[in-house]
C-alpha positions as CSV (number, residue, x, y, z in Angstrom):
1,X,49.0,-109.7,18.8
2,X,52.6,-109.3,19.3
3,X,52.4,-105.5,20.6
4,X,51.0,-105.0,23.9
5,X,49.0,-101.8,24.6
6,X,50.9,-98.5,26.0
7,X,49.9,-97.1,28.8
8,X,50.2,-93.3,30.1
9,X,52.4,-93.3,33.1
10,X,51.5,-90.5,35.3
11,X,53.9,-87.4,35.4
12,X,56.8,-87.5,38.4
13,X,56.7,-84.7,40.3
14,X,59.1,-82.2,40.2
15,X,61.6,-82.1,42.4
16,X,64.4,-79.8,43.3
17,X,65.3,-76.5,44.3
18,X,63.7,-73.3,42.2
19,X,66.9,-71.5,42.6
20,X,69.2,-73.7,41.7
21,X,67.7,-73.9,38.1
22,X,68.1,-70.0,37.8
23,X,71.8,-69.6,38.7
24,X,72.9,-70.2,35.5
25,X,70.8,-68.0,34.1
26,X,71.4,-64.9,37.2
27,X,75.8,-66.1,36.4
28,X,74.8,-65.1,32.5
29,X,73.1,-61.9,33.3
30,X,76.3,-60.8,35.8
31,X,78.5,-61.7,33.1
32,X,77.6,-59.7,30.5
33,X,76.8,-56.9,33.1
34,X,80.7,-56.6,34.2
35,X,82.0,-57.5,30.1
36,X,79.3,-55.3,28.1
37,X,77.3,-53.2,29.8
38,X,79.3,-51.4,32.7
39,X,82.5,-50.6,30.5
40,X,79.9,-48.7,27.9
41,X,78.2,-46.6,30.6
42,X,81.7,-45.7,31.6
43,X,83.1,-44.8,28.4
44,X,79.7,-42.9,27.5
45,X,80.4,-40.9,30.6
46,X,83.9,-39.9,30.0
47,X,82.8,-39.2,27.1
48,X,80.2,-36.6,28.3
49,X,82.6,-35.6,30.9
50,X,85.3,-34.4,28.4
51,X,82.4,-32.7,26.1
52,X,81.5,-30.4,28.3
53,X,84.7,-29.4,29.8
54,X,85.7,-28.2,26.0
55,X,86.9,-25.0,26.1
56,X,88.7,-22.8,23.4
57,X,92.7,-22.9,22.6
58,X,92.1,-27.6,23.1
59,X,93.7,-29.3,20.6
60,X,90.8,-32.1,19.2
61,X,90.2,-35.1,17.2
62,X,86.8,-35.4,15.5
63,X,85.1,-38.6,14.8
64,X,86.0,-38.6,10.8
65,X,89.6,-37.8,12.0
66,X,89.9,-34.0,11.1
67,X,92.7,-31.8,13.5
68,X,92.4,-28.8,14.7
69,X,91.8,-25.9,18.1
70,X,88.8,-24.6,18.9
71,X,87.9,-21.2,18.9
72,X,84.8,-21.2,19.6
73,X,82.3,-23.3,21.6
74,X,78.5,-22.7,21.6
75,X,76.0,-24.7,23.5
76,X,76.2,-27.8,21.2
77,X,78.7,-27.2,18.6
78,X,81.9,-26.1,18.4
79,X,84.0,-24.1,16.3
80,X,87.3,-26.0,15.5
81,X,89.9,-23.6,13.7
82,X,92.2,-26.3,11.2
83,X,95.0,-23.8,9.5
84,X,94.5,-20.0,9.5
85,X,91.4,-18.9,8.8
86,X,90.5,-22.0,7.8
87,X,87.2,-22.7,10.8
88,X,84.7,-25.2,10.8
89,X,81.7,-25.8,13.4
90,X,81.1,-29.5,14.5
91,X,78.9,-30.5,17.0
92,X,80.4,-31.0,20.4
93,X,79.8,-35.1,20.4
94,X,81.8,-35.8,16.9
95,X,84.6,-34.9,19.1
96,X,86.4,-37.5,19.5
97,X,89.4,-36.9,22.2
98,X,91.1,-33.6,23.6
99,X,94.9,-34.0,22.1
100,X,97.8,-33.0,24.1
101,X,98.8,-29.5,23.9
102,X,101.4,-28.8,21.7
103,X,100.5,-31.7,19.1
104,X,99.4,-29.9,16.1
105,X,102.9,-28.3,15.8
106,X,104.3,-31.7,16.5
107,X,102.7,-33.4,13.4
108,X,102.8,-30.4,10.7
């Protein structure tokens, strides 16, 4: 009595550009290109760089922070001597960084 009956309008069509509904999306995925995935492929590439150009007599860093020189370096380890006689083997990627010459002396 007092509600009156709906009725389904029909659907407006849809208007507008394609490509303007996709630029925010295309800005996102540039975004986190240049902030996330660029810097990591350079880093992992220095990274690789400065594993392979080990050679014996650098002065590394490991990943769980232990010092030392190589002495030896074998296809993927490497031999890293800490104090006199005193040699462990590591594989070449827990390297973490060549240190300057010179540094062990400096910090014993």
């Amino acid at each position: 009595m007092f509600i009156s009956n709906a009725y389904a309008e029909a659907a407006a069509p849809v208007q507008g550009g394609g490509i303007i509904e996709f630029l925010p999306l295309v800005a996102l995925v540039a975004v986190f290109y240049f902030l996330v995935l660029r810097p990591q492929s350079k880093r992992a590439k220095e990274q690789k760089a400065m594993v392979e150009a080990l050679q014996r007599g650098d002065e590394v860093i490991t990943t769980g922070g232990v010092v030392g020189r190589v002495n030896k370096v074998y296809e993927q380890y490497v031999g890293v001597e800490l104090a006199e006689n005193i040699e462990i083997t590591v594989q070449k990627t827990a390297v973490q960084s060549v240190l300057p010459k010179g540094t062990i002396k400096a910090i014993k």
